[in-house]
N, C-alpha and C positions, 0 to 999 in steps of 0.2 A: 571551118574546121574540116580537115580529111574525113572523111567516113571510117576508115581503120582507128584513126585517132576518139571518134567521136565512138564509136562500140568500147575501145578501150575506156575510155571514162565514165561511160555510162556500166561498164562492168565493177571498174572500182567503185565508182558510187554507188552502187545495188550493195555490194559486197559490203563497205562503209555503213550503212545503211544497218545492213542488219547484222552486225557486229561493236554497235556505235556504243555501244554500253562498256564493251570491252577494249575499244577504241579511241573512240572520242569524249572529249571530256565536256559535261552540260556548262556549267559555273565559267565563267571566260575570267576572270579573277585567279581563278582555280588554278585553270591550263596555263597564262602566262607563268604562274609559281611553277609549277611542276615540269612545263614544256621541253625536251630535251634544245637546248638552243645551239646555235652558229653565229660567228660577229664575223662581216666581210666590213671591208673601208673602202671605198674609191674614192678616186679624182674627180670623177664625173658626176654631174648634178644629180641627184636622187631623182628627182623625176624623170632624166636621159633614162636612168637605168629601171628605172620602174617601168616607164615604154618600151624600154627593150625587154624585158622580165615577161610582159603580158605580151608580145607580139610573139616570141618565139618560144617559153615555155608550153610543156604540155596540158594544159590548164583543165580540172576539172569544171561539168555544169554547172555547178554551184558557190565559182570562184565570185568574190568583190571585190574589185578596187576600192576602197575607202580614200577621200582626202579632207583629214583637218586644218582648214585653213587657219588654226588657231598657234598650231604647233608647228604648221607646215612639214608634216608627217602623212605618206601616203601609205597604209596598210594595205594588203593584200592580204585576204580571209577567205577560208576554204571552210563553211561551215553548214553542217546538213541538218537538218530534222532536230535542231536544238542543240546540236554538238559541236566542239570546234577541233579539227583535224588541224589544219597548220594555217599560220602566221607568217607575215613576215613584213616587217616595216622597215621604213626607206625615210629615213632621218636627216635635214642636212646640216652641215658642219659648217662654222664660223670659215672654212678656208673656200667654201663653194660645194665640196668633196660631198661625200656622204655617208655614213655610218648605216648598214646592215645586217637586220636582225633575224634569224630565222628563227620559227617557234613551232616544234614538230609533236604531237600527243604521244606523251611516253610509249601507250599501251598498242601504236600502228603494229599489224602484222609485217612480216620480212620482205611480203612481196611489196607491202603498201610503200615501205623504208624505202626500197630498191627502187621503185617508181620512181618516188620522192629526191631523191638521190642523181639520181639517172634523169630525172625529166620536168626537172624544175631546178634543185640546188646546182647541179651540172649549168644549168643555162643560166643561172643566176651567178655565177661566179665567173663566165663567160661576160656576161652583159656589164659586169662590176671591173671587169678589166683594163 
C-alpha cells in the first residue's frame, strides 16, 4: 500500500474509531436492516470482480475478505472495534454473472460517504463492468 494511501486510511480509521457510536452500527443483524444499500450485476464471475475490488480499491486496515463456501458468497467487511462500517457481497448468478450488494452505515460522516464513494464504490462499479 502507498504510504499516502496508507496515512489516508489510517486517518479514516482513527477518525471511524472514535466516532463509531455515531457511525458504525455494533449488531451486524442491525446494520444489514438499516445499511443504506447499492445492487450492481455483472457478467463476470463474482470472484473476477472481488479480485478486482480488493487489488485496486482503497481499502481500509481493517478490511476482510470473507468466503462462504456454503453460499459461495464472498463478503468484504470493513469492521473496527465491534462496529460495522460497510459491506459488500459478491453473489453468483445461475448464468455465471454476479449479483452485488453494497451495504454503507447510515450514520457515515460526508467526508467518510465521499471516500466510500470515490474510493471503493467508484472501483467497484469499474471492476463490475
Amino acid at each position: 500500500m502507498k504510504k499516502q494511501t496508507l496515512a489516508i486510511a489510517l486517518t479514516l480509521l482513527a477518525t471511524a474509531c472514535a466516532t463509531a457510536k455515531e457511525s458504525g452500527i455494533r449488531d451486524p443483524q442491525r446494520f444489514r436492516a438499516i445499511a443504506e444499500t447499492t445492487r450492481l450485476t455483472s457478467t463476470q464471475a463474482p470472484e473476477k470482480v472481488a479480485r478486482c475490488f480488493e487489488d485496486q480499491a482503497a481499502l481500509l486496515p481493517m478490511t476482510r475478505f470473507i468466503k462462504d463456501e456454503a453460499t459461495n458468497t464472498t463478503t468484504y467487511r470493513l469492521r473496527g472495534y465491534g462496529y460495522t462500517f460497510e459491506e459488500i457481497d459478491f453473489v453468483a448468478r445461475a448464468d455465471g454473472g454476479a449479483e452485488i450488494t453494497t451495504f454503507l452505515a447510515p450514520g457515515v460522516n460526508a467526508k467518510w460517504r465521499a471516500d466510500f464513494e470515490a474510493g471503493r464504490l467508484a472501483v467497484l462499479r469499474s471492476c463490475a463492468a
